[in-house]
DRENTORKOL-3810 file (N, C-alpha, C; in nm, 4 decimals):
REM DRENTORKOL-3810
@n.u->1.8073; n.v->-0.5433; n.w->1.2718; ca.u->1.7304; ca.v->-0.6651; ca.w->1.2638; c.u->1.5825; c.v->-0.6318; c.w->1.2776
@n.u->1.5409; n.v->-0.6724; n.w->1.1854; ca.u->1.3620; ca.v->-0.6572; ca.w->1.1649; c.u->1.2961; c.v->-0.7483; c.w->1.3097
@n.u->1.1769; n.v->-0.6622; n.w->1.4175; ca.u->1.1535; ca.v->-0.7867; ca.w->1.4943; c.u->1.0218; c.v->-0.7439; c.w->1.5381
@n.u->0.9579; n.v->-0.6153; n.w->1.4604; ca.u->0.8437; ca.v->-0.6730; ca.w->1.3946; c.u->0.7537; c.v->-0.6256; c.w->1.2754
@n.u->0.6712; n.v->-0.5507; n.w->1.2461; ca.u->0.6264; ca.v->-0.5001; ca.w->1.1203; c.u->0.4669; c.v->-0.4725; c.w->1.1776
@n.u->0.4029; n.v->-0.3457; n.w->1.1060; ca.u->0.2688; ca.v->-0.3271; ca.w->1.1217; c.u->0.2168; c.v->-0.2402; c.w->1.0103
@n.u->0.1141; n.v->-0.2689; n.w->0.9997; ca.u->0.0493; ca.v->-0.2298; ca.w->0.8780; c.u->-0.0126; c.v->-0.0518; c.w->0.9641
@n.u->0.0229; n.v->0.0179; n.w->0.9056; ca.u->-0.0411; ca.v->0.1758; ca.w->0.9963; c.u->-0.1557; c.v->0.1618; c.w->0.8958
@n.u->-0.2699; n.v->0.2291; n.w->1.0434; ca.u->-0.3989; ca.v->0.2820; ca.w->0.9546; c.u->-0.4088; c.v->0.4130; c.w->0.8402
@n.u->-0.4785; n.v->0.4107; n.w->0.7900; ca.u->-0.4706; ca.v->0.5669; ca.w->0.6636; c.u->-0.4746; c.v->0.6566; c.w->0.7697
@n.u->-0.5293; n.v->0.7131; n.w->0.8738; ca.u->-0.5296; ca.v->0.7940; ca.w->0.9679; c.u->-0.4468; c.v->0.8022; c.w->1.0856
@n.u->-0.3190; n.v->0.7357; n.w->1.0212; ca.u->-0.2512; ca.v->0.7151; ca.w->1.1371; c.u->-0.1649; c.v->0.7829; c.w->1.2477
@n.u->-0.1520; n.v->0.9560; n.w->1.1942; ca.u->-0.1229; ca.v->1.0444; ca.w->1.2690; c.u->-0.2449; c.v->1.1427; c.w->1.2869
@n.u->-0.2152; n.v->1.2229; n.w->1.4422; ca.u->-0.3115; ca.v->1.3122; ca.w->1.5034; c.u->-0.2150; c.v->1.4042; c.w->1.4872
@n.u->-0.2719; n.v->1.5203; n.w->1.3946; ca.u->-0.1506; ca.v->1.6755; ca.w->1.3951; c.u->-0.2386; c.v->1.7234; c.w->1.5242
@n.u->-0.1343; n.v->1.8228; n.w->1.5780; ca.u->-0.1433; ca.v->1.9057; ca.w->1.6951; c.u->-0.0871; c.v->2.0415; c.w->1.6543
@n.u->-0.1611; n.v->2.1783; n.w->1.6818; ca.u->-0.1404; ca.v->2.2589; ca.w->1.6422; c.u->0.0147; c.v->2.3137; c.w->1.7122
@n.u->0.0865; n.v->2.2285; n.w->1.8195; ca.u->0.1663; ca.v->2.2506; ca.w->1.8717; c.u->0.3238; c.v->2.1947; c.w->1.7518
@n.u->0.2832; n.v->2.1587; n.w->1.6456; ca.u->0.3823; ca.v->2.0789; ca.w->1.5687; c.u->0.3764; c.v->1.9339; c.w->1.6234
@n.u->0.3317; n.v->1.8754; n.w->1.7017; ca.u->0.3334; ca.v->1.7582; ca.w->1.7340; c.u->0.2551; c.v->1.6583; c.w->1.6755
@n.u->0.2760; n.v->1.5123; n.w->1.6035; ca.u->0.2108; ca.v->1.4221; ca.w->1.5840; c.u->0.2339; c.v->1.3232; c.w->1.6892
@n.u->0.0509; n.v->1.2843; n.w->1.6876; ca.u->0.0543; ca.v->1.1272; ca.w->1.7830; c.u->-0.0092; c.v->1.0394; c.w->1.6904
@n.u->0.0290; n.v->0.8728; n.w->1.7836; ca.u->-0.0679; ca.v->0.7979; ca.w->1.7349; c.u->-0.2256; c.v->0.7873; c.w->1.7356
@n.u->-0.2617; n.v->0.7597; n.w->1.6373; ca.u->-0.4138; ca.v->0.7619; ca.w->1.5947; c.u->-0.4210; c.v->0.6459; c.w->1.5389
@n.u->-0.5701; n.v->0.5417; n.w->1.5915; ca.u->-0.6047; ca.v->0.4179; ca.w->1.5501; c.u->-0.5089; c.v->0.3340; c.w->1.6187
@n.u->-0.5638; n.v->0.1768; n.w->1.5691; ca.u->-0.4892; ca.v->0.0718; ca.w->1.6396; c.u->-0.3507; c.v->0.0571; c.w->1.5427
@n.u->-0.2592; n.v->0.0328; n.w->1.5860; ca.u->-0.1365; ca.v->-0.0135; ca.w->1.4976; c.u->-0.1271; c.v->-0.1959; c.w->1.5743
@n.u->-0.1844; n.v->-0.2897; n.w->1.4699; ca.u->-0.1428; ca.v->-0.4049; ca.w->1.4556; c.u->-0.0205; c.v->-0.4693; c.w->1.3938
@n.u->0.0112; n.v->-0.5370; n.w->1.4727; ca.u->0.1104; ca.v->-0.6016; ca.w->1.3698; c.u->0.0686; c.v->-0.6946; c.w->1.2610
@n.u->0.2036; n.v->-0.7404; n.w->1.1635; ca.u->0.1515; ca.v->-0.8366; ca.w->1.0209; c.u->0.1551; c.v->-0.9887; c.w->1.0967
@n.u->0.0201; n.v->-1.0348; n.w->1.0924; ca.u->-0.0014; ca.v->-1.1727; ca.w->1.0997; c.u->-0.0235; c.v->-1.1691; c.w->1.3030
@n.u->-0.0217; n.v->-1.0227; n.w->1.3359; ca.u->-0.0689; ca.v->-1.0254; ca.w->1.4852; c.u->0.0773; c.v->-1.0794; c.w->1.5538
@n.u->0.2029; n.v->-1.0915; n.w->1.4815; ca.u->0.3027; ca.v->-1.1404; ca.w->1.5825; c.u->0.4473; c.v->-1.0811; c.w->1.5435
@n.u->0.5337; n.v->-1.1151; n.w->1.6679; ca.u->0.6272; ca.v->-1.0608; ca.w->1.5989; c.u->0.7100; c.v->-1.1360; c.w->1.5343
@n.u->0.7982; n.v->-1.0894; n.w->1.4231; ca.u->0.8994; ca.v->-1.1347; ca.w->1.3078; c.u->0.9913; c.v->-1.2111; c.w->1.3801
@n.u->1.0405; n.v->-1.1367; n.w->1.4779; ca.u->1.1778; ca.v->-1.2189; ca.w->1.5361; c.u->1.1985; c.v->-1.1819; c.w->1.6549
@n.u->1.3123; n.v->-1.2196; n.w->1.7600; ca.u->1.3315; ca.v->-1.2242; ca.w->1.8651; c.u->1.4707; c.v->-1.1378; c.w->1.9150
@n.u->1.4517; n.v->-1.0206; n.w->2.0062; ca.u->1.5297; ca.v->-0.9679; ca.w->2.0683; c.u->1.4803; c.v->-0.8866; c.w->2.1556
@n.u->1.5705; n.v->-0.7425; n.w->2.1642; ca.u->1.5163; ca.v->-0.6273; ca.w->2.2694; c.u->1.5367; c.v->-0.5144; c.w->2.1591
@n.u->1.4168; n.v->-0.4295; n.w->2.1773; ca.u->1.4129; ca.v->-0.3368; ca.w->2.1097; c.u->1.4495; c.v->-0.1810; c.w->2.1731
@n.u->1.5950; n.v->-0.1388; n.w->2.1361; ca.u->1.6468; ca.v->-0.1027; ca.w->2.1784; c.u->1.6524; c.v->0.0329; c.w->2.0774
@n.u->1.6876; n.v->0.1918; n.w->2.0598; ca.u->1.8108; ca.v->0.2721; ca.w->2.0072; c.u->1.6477; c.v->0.3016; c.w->1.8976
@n.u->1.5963; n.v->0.2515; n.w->1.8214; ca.u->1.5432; ca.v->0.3383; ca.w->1.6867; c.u->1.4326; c.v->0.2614; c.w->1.6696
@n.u->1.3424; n.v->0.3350; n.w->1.5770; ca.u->1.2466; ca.v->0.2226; ca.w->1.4719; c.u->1.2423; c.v->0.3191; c.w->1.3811
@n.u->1.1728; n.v->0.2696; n.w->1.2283; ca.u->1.1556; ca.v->0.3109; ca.w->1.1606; c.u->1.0308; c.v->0.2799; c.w->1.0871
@n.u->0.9706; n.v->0.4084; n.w->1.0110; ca.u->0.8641; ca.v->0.3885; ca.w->0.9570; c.u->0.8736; c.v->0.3866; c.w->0.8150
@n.u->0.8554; n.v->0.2890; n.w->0.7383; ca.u->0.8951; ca.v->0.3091; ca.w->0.5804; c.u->0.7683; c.v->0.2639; c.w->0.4856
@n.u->0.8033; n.v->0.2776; n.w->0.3325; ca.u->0.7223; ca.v->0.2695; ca.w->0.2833; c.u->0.6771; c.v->0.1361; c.w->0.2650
@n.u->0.5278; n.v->0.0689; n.w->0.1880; ca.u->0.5111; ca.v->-0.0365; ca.w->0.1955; c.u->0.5900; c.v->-0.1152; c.w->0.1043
@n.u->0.7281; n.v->-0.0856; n.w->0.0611; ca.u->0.7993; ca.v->-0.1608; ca.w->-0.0254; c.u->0.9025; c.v->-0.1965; c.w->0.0542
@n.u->0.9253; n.v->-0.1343; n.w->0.1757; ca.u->1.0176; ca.v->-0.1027; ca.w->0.2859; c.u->1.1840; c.v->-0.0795; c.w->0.2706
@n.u->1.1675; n.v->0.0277; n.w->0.0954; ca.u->1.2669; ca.v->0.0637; ca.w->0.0439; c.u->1.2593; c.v->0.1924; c.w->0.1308
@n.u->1.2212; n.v->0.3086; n.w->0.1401; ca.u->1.2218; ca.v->0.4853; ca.w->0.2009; c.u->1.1431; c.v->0.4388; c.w->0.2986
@n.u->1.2158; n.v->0.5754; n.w->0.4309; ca.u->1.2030; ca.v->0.5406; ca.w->0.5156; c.u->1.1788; c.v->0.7214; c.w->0.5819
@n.u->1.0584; n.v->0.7292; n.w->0.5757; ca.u->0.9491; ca.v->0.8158; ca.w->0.6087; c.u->0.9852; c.v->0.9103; c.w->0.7477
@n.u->1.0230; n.v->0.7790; n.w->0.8539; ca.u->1.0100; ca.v->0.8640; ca.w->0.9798; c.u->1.0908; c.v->0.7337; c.w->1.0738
@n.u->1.1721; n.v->0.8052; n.w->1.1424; ca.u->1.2591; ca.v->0.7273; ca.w->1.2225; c.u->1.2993; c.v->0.8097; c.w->1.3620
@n.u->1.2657; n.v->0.7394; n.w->1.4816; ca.u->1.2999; ca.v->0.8564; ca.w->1.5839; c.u->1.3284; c.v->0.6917; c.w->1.7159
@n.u->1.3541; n.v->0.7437; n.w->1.8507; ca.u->1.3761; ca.v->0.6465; ca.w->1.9619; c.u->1.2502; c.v->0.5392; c.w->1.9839
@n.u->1.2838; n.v->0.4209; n.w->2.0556; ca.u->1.1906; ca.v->0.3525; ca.w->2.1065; c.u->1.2493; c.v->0.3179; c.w->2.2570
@n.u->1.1431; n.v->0.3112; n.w->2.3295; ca.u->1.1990; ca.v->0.2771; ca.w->2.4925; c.u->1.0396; c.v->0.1590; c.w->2.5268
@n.u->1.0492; n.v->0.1273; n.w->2.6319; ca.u->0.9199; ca.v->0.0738; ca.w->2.7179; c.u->0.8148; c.v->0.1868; c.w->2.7348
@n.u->0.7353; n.v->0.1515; n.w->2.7488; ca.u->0.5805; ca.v->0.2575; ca.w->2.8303; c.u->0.6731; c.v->0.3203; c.w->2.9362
@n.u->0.6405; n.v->0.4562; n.w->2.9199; ca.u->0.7136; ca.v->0.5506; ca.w->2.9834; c.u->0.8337; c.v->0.5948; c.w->3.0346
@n.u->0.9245; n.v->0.5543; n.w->2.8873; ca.u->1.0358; ca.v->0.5448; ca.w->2.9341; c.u->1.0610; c.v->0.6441; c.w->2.8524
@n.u->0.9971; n.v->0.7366; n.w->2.7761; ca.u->1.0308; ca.v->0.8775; ca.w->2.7090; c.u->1.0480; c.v->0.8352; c.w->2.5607
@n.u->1.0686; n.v->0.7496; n.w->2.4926; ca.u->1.1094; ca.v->0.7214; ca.w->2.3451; c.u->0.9480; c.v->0.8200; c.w->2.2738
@n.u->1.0047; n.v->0.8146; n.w->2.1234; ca.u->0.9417; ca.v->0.8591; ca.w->2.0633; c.u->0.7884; c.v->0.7710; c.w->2.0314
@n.u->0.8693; n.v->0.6053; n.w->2.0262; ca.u->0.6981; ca.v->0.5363; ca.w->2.0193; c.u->0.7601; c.v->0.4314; c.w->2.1635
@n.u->0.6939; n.v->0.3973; n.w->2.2263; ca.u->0.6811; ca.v->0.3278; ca.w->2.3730; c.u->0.6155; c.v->0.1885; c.w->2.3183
@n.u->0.7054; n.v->0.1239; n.w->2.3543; ca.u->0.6036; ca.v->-0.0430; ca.w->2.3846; c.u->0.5988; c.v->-0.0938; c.w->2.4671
@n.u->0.4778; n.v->-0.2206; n.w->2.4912; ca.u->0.4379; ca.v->-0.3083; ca.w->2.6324; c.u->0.5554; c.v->-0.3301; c.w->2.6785
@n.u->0.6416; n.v->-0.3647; n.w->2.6172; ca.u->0.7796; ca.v->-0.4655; ca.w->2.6216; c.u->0.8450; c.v->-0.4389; c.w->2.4748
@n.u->1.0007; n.v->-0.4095; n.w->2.5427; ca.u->1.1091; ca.v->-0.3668; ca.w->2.4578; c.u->1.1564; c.v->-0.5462; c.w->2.4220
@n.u->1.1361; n.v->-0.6390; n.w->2.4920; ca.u->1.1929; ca.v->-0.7542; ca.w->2.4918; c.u->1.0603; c.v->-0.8483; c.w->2.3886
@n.u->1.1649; n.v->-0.8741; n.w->2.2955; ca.u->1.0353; ca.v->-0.8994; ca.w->2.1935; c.u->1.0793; c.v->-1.0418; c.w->2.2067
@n.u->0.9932; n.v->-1.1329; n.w->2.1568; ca.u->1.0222; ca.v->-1.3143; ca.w->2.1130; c.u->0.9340; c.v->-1.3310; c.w->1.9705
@n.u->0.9726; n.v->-1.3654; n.w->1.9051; ca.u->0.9075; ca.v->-1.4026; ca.w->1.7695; c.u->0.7580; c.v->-1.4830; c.w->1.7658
@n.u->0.6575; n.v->-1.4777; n.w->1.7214; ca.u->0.5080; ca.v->-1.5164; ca.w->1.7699; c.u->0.4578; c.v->-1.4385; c.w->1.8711
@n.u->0.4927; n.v->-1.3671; n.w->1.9498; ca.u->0.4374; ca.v->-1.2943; ca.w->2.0605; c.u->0.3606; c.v->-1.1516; c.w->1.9800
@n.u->0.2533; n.v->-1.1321; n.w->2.0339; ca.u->0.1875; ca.v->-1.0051; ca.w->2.0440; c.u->0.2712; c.v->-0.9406; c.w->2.0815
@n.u->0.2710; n.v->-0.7660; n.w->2.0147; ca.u->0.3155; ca.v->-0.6722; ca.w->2.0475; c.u->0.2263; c.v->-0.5504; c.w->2.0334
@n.u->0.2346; n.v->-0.4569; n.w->2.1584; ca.u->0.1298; ca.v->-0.3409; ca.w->2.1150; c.u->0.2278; c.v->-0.2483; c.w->2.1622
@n.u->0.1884; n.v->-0.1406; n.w->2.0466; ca.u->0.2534; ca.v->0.0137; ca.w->2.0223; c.u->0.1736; c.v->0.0653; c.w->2.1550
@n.u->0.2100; n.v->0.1500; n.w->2.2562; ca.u->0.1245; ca.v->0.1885; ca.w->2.3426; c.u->0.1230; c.v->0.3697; c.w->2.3383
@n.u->0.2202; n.v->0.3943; n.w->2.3183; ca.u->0.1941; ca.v->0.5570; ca.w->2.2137; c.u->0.3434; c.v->0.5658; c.w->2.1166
@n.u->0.3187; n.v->0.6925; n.w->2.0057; ca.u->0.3731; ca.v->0.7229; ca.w->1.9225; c.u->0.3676; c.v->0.8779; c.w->1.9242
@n.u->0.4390; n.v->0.9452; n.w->1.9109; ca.u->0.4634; ca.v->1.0950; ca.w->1.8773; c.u->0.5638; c.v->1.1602; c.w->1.8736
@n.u->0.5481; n.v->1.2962; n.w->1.8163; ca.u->0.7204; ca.v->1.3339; ca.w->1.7302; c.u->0.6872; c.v->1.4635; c.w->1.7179
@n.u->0.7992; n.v->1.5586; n.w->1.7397; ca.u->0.7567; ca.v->1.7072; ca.w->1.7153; c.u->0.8818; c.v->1.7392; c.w->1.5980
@n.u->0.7871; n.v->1.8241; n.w->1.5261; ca.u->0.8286; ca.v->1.8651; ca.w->1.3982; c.u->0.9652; c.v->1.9677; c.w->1.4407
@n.u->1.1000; n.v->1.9717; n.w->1.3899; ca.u->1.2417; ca.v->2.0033; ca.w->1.4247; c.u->1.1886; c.v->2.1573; c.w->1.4679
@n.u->1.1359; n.v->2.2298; n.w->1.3726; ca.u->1.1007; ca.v->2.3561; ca.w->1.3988; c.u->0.9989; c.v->2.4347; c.w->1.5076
@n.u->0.9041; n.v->2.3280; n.w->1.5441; ca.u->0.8022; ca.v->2.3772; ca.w->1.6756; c.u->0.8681; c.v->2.4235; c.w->1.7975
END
């Protein structure tokens, strides 16, 4: 279930010579809110802007709960602000 959507900036990963990408720039959401209402639990995914291929997919948890991208709140409600509070991923081979 889709519950929310963001437009990434052109610069939206920081390479690290360690194989690691982070987030870089603000990641807003579309229309500043979210799509729909639940808990964001197990995955997200990053796809293309047709949101047919799907680029990059790894865990999501709360702020510091270890996932690959962390949010304010895993417990989403539809109209509510949501902010990405980090993002990063190490390449299988590093």
């Amino acid at each position: 279930t889709l519950l929310a959507e963001t437009t990434l900036p052109a610069d939206w990963m920081l390479a690290a010579a360690d194989g690691s990408k982070a987030k870089l720039g603000t990641w807003s959401l579309i229309g500043n809110a979210a799509a729909g209402s639940g808990v964001a639990i197990g995955h997200f995914r990053i796809m293309n802007n047709a949101g047919t291929v799907c680029h990059v997919q790894g865990t999501v948890t709360a702020t510091s709960g270890g996932g690959d991208m962390e949010l304010s709140s895993t417990t989403i409600a539809a109209g509510q602000p949501l902010t990405v509070d980090s993002f990063s991923i190490t390449e299988g081979n590093a």
